[in-house]
C-alpha positions as CSV (number, residue, x, y, z in Angstrom):
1,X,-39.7,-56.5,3.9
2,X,-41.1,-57.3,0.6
3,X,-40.6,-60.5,-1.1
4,X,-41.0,-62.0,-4.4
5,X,-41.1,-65.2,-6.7
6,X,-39.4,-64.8,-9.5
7,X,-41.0,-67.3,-12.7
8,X,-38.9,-69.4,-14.1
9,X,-40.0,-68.2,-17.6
10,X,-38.6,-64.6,-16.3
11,X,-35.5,-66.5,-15.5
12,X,-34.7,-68.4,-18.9
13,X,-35.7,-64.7,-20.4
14,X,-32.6,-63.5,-18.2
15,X,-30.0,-66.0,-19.1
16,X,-30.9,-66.4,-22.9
17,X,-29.8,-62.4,-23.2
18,X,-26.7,-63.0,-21.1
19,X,-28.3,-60.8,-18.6
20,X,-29.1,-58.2,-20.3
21,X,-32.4,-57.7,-18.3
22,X,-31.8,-57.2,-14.5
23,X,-34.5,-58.0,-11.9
24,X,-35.0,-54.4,-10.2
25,X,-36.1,-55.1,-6.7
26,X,-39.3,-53.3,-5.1
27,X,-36.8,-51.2,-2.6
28,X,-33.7,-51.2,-1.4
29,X,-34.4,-54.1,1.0
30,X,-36.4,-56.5,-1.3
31,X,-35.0,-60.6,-1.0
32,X,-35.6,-62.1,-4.3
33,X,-37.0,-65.7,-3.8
34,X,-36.7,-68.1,-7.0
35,X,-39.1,-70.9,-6.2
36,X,-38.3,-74.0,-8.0
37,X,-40.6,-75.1,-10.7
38,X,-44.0,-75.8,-10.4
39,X,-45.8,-77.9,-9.9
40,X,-44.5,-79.4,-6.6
41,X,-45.4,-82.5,-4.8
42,X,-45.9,-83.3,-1.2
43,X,-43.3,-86.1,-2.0
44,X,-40.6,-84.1,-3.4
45,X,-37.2,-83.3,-1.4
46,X,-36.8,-79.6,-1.6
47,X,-33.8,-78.4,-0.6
48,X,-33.0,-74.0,-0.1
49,X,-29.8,-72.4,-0.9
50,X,-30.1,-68.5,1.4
51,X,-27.3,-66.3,-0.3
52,X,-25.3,-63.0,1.0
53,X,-24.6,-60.6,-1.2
54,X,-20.9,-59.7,-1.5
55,X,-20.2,-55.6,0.0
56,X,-21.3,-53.3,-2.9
57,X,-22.8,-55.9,-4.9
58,X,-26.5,-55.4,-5.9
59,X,-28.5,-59.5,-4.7
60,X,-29.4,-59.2,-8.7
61,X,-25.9,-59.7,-9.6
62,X,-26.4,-63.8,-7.9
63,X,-29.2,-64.6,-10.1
64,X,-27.5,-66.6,-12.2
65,X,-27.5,-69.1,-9.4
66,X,-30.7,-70.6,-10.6
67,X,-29.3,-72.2,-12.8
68,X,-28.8,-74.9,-10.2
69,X,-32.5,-75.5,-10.1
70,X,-31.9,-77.2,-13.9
71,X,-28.3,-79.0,-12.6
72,X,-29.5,-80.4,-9.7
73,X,-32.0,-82.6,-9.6
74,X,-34.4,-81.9,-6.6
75,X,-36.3,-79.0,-6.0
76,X,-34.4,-76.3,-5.0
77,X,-35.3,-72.7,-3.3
78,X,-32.9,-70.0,-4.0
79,X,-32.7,-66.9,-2.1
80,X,-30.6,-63.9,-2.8
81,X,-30.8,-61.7,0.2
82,X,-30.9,-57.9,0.0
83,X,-29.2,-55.8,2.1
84,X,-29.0,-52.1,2.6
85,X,-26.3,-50.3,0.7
86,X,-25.6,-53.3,-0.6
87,X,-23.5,-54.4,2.6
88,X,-24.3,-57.8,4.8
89,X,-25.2,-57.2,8.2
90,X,-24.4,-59.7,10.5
91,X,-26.5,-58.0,13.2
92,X,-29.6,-58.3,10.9
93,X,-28.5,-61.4,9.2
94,X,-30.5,-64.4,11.0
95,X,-33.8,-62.4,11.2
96,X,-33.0,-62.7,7.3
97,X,-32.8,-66.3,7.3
98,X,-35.5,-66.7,9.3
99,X,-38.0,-64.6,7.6
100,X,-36.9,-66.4,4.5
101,X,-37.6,-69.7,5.7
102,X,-41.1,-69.0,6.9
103,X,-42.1,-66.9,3.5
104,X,-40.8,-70.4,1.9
105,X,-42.7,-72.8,4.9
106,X,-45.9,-70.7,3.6
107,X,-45.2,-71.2,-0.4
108,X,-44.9,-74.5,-0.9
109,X,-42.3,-76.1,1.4
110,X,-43.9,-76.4,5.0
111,X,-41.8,-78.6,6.6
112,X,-38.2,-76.5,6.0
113,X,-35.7,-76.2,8.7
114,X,-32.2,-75.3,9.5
115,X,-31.2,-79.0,8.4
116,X,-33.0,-78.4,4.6
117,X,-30.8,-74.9,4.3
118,X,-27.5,-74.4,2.8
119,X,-26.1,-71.3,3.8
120,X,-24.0,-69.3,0.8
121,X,-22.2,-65.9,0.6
122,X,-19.6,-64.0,-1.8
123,X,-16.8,-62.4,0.1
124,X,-18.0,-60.5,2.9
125,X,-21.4,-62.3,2.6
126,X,-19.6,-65.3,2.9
127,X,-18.5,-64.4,6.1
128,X,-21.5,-63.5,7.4
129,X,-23.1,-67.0,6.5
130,X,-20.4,-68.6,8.4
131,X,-21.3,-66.5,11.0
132,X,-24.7,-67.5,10.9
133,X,-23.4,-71.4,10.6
134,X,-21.5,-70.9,13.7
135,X,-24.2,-69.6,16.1
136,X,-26.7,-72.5,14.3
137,X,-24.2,-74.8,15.4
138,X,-24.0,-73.3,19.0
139,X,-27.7,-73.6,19.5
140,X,-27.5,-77.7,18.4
141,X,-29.7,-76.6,15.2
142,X,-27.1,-76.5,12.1
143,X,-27.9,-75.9,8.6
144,X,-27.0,-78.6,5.9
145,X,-24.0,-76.6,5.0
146,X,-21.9,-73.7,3.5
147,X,-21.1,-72.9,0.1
148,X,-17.9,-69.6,-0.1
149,X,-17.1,-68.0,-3.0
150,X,-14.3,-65.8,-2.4
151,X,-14.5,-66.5,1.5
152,X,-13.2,-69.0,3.4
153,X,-14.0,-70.3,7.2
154,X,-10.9,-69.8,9.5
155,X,-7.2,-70.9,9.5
156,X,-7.2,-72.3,12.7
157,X,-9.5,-73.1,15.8
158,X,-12.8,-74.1,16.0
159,X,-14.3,-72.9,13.3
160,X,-11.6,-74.4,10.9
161,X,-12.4,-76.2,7.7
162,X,-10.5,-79.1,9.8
163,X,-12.9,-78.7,12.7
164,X,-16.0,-77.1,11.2
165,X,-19.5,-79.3,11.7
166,X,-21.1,-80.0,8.5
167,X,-20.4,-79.7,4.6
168,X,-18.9,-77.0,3.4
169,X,-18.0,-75.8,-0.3
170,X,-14.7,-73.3,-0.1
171,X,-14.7,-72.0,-4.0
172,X,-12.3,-69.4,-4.5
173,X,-10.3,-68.0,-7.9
174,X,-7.0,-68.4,-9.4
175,X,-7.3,-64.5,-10.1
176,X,-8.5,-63.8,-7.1
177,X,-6.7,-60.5,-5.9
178,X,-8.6,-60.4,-2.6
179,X,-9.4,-63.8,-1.4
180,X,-5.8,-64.6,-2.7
181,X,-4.4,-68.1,-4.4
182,X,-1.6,-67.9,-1.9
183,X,-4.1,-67.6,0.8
184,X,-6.9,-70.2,0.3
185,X,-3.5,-72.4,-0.4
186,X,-3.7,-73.0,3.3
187,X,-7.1,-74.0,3.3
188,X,-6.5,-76.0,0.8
189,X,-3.4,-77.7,3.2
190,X,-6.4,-78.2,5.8
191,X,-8.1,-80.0,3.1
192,X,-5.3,-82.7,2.5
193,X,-4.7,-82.9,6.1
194,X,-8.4,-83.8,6.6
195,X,-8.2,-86.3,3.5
196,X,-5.7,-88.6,4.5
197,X,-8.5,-90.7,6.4
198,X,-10.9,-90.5,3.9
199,X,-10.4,-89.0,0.5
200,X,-13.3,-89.2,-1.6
201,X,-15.1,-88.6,1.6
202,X,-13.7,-85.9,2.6
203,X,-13.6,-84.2,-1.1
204,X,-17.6,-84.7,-1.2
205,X,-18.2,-83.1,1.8
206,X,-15.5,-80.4,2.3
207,X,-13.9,-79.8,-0.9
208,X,-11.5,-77.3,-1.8
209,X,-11.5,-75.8,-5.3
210,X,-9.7,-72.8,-6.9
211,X,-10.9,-72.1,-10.7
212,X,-8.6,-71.5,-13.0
213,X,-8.4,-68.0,-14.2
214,X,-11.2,-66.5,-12.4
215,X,-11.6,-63.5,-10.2
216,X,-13.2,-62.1,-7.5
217,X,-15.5,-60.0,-9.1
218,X,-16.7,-62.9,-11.5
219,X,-18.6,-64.1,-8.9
220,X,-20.8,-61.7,-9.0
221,X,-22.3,-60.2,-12.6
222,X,-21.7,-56.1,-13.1
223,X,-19.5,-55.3,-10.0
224,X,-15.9,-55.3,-10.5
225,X,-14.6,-55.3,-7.0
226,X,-12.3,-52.9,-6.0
227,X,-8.4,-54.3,-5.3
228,X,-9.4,-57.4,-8.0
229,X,-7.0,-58.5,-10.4
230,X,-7.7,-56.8,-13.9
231,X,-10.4,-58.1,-16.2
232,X,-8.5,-58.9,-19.2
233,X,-6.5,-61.7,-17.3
234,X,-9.6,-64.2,-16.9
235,X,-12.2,-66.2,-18.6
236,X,-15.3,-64.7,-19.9
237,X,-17.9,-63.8,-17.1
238,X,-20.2,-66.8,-19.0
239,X,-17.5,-69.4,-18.7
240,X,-16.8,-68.4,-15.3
241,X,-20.5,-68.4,-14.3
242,X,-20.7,-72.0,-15.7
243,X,-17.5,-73.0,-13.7
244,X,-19.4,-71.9,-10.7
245,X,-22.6,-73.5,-11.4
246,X,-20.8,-76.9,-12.0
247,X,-18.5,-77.0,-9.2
248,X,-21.9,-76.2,-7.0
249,X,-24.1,-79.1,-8.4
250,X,-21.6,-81.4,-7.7
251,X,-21.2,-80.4,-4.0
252,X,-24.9,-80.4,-3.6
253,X,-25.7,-83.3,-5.7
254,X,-23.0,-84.7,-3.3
255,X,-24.6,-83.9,0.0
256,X,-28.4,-83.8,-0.6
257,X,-30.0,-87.4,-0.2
258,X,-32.9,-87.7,-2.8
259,X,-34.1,-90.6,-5.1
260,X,-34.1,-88.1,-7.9
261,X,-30.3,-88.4,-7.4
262,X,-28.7,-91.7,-9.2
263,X,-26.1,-93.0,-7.9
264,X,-24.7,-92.7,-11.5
265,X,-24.9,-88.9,-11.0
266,X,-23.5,-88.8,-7.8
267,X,-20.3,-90.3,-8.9
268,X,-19.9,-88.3,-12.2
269,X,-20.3,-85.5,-9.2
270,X,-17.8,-87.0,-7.2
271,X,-15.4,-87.4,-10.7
272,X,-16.2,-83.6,-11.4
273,X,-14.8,-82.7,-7.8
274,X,-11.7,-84.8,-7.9
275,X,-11.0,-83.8,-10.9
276,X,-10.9,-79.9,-10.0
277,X,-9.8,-80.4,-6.4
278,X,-6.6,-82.1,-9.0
279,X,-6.4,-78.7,-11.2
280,X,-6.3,-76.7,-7.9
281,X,-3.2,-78.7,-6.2
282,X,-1.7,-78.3,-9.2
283,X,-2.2,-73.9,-8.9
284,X,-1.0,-74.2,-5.7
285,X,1.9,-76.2,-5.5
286,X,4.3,-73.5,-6.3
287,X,3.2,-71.6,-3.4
288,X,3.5,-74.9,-1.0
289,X,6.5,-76.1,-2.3
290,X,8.4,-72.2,-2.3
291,X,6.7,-72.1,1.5
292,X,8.5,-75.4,2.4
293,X,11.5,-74.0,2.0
294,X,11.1,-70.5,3.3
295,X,10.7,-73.0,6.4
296,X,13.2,-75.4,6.3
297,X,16.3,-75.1,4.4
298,X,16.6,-71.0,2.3
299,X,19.5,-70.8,4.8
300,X,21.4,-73.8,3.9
301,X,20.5,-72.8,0.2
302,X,22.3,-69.2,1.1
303,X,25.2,-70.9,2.6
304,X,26.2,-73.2,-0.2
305,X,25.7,-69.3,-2.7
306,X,28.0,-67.7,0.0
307,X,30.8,-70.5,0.3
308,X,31.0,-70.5,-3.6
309,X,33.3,-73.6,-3.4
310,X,33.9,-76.2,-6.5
311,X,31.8,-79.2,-6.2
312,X,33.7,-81.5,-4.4
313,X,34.4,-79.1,-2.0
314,X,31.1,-78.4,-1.5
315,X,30.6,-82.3,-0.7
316,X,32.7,-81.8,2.1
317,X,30.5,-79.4,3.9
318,X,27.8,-80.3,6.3
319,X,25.5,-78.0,6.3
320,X,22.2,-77.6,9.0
321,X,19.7,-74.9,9.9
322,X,17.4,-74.3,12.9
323,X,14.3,-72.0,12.5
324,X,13.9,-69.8,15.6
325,X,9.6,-69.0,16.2
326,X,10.9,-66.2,18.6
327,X,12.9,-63.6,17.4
328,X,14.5,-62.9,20.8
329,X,16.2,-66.1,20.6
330,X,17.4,-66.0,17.0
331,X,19.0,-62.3,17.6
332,X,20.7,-64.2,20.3
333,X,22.4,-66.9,18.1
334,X,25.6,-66.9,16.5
335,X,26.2,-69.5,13.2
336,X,29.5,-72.0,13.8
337,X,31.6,-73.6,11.4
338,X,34.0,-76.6,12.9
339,X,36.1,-78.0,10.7
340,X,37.1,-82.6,11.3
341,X,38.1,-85.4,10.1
342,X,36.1,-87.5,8.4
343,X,36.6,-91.0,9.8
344,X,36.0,-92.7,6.5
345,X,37.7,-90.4,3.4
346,X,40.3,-88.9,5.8
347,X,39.3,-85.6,4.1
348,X,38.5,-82.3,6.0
349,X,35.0,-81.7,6.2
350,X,32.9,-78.8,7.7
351,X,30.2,-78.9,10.0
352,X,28.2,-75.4,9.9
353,X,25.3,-74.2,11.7
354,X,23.0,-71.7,10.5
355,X,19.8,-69.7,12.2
356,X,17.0,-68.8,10.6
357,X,14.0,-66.5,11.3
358,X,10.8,-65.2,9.6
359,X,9.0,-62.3,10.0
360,X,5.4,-62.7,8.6
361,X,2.8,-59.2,8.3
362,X,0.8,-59.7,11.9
363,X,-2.6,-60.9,10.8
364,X,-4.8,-61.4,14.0
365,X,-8.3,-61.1,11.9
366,X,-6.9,-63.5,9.0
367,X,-7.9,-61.0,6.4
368,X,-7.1,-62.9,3.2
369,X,-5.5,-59.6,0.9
370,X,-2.8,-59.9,3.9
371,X,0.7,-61.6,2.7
372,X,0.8,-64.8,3.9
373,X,4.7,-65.2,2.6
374,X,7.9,-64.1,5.0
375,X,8.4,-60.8,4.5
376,X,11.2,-61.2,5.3
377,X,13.8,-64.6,5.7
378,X,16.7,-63.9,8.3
379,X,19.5,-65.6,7.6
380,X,22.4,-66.2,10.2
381,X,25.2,-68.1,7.9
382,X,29.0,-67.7,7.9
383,X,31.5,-66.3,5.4
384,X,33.5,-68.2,2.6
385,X,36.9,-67.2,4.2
386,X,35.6,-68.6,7.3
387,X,34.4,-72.1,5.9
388,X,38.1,-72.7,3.6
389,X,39.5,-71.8,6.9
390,X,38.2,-74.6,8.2
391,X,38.1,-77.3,5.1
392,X,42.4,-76.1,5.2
393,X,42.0,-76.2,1.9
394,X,39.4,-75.6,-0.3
395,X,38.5,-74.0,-4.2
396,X,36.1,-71.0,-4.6
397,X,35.3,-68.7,-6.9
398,X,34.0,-65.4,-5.6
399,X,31.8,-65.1,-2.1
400,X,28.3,-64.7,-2.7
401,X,26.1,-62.0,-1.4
402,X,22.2,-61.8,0.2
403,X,21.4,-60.5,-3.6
404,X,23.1,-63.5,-5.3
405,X,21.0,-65.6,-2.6
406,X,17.8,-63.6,-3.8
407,X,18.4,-63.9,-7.6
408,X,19.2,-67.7,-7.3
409,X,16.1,-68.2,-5.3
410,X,14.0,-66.2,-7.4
411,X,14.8,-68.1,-10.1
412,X,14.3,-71.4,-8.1
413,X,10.3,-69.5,-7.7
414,X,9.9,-69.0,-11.3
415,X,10.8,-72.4,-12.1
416,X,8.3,-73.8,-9.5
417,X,5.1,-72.0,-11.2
418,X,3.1,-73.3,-14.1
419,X,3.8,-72.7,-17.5
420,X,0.6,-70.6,-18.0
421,X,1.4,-69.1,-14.3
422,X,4.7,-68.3,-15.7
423,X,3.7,-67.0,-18.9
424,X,1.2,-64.6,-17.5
425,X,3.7,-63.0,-14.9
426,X,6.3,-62.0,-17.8
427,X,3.9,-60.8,-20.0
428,X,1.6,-58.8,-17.5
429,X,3.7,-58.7,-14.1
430,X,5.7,-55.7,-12.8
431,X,9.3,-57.6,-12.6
432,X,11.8,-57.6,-9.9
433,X,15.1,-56.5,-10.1
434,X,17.7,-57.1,-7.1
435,X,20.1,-54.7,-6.0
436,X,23.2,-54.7,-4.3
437,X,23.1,-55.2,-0.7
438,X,22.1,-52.5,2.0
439,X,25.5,-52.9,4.2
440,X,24.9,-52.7,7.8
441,X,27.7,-51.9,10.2
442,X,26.5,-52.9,13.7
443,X,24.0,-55.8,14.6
444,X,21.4,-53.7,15.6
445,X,21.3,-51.9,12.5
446,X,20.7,-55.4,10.9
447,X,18.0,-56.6,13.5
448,X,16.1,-53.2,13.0
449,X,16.5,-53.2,9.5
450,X,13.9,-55.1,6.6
451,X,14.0,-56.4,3.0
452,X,13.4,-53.3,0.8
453,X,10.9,-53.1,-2.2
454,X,10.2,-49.9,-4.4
455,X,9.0,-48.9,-7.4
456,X,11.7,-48.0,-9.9
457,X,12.2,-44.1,-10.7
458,X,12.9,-44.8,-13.6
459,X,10.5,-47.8,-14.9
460,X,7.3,-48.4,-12.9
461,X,7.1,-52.2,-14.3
462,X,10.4,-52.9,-12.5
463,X,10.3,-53.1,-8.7
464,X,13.9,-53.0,-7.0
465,X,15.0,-55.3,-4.0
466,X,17.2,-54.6,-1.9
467,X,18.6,-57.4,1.0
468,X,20.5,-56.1,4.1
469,X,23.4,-57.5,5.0
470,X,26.1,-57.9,8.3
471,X,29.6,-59.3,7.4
472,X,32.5,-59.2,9.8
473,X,35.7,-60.8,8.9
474,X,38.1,-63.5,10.6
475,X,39.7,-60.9,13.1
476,X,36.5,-60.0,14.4
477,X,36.3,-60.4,18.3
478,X,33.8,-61.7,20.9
479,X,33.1,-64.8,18.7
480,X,31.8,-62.6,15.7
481,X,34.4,-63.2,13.3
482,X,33.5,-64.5,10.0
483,X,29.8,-63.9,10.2
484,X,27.8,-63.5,6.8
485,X,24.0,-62.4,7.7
486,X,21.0,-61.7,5.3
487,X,17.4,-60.8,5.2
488,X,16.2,-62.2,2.1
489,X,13.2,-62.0,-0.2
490,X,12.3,-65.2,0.6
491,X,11.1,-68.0,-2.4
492,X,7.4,-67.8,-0.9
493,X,7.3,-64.3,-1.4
494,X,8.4,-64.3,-4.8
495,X,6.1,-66.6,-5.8
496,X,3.1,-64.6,-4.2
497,X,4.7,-61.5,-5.9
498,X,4.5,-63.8,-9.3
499,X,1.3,-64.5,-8.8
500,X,-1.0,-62.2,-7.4
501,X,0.4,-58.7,-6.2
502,X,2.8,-58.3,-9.6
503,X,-0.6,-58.2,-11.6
504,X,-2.6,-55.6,-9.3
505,X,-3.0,-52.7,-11.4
């Protein structure tokens, strides 16, 4: 394996023609080393970033990253690893680190260990730092930390941003069509779990940033990664560079101890995380807020749509809803309605029961292009002649339906995004249209059956939705009378259709 220190002088040449010139490595497994400037002193606290290339993505494309050798002020080591084919190997990948770290123990830095290294990685790379991290944590020798762009550590267990050991830097894209908004969204939830003891803390050392209106594939420099979002949605691959770089220093200048590093600097770092971790609650709070009630109250939501009553009649009803986790149990339920007095108004009211259930895309490996949203919300409510029967009396106009349900709530989603969110999705998005409802006869054509969305015949920028639905009347027998069921698009879903997979080309 051949190795290399790249000058500095070769380096400003780079970024003052925008990259025009590319560093061509010796052969196809050639680590490019960017020593920091000379000259340095035994006194100096050096500090080495090891990066993994993203799958298909040439180490060249990273160079950019020395630019943190001019934001940060120690002396900084950047390695962009090479790989063959361009693809991280996680079998090969701590030989990697190691070879690095003696090539840099030998040029300059003899002291390095695991505990001067941040580990780094685009996508795939990412992953295989953190796999890296993990086993350097299992063997009681950690590195100083992690920095992810377009990656992400896992959702639950161990190896959680909640549980991880060390610093860690999850940077991920608004545009992101792989390593999705809607996705790191729950990272981002582990994040504000984990700050509630210590905020500022917490954000220097395991903060959570989306940037607005970048991509995937602007993490890197000539690839544009296959499933992306398109190009012409983002910022400029400069701007998005710079973005990068900034959210970076801060992290590092954040959790590098060094007298070169003021503690004027560190909290202008600290300002410059908040301040982003700030933009990216406000990205994801449609998601979180559309997920909250995919999980707690779409189905009293549906029955207020389906009873249709005036307003003061729908002040009379008392409406509740119970989540199953198993689906065995929730195809078991049946919805009530019980009509009473109400001890202080002397008015009728109604208590109803609904059941809910979701059925999310099995994701055992977390693999962050996977839906994260319901695909679809079951809904166990009961019908508007069932409800007046029980009020006595009661005003309506007419029933609703599982597609009134999904047009109200789709328009409760839109409502939830950003302006610019919103104003991107009309412009650029493939819209939704909702169709009448797919009748079912029998319950176990309902249980069987899913939320349906296709591409128009007619118009390929209008997808159609189609709910299921299973209504029996008031002479129904065996306790099934006056039954309205529904599996709805849920509000989550639309939101991740408004955001990420409406734009996918």
């Amino acid at each position: 394996m051949i190795k290399r220190i790249v000058s500095i002088l070769c380096l400003l040449l780079i970024f003052s023609s925008v990259h025009s010139l590319v560093i061509k490595p010796l052969d196809d497994s050639d680590d490019i080393i960017i020593a920091p400037p000379s000259p340095i002193n035994s006194n100096d606290v050096q500090k080495v970033l090891i990066f993994f290339q993203g799958a298909n993505v040439p180490n060249t494309d990273y160079v950019y990253l020395s630019a943190l050798q001019q934001t940060v002020p120690i002396k900084m080591w950047i390695v962009l690893l090479q790989f063959p084919l361009n693809y991280a190997d996680p079998l090969f990948a701590d030989k990697k680190i190691s070879d690095s770290i003696n090539y840099i123990k030998q040029n300059g830095f003899p002291t390095c260990s695991n505990a001067d290294v941040f580990l780094g990685g685009h996508s795939l790379g990412g992953v295989v730092a953190r796999g890296s991290a993990v086993t350097a944590i299992k063997k009681n020798i950690p590195y100083a930390g992690i920095i992810l762009y377009g990656s992400y550590l896992d959702i639950d267990g161990d190896y959680s941003l909640s549980n991880f050991e060390g610093s860690v830097l999850t940077l991920g894209g608004s545009l992101d069509g792989l390593t999705t908004i809607t996705f790191l969204s729950q990272i981002y939830v582990q994040f504000q779990n984990l700050a509630q003891q210590n905020y500022n803390k917490t954000a220097s050392y395991k903060p959570v940033i989306i940037l607005e209106n970048v991509r995937h594939s602007q993490f890197d420099t000539t690839v544009d990664v296959k499933g992306d979002l398109p190009g012409y949605l983002n910022v400029s691959l400069d701007q998005a560079h710079e973005m990068i770089i900034t959210a970076t220093s801060a992290f590092f200048i954040n959790n590098i101890n060094s007298p070169t590093i003021s503690n004027s600097l560190r909290s202008d770092a600290l300002s410059e995380i908040l301040n982003e971790i700030d933009i990216t609650q406000s990205l994801v709070n449609p998601f979180l807020t559309a997920q909250i009630t995919e999980k707690t109250n779409l189905c009293i939501l549906g029955q207020y749509n389906i009873a249709n009553l005036s307003l003061s009649d729908n002040q009379r009803l008392n409406i509740s809803e119970k989540l199953f986790s198993d689906e065995g149990d929730f195809e078991k339920s049946k919805p009530s309605v019980v009509g009473k007095t109400d001890p202080k108004t002397g008015q009728t009211i109604a208590d109803i029961q609904t059941y809910a259930y979701n059925l999310y895309s099995p994701n055992p490996f977390e693999v962050s292009s996977v839906s994260i949203a319901a695909q679809d919300a079951a809904c166990k409510m009961k019908t508007q002649d069932a409800i007046k029967k029980a009020l006595i009396s009661s005003s309506s106009g007419i029933s609703g339906s599982c597609q009134t349900i999904n047009t109200q709530e789709f328009n409760y989603s839109v409502n939830l995004l950003l302006e610019d969110q919103r104003n991107r999705y009309f412009k650029y998005g493939k819209q939704l249209q909702f169709d009448s409802d797919d009748v079912k006869t029998t319950g176990s054509q309902w249980v069987n059956s899913h939320v349906n969305v296709k591409q128009s015949k007619t118009n390929p920028n209008i997808y159609e939705v189609t709910s299921t639905s299973l209504v029996t009347d008031l002479k129904a027998p065996f306790g099934l009378d006056g039954m309205y069921y529904c599996k709805l698009f849920s509000p989550a879903r639309a939101v991740e259709w408004m955001l990420v997979e409406s734009l996918k080309q």
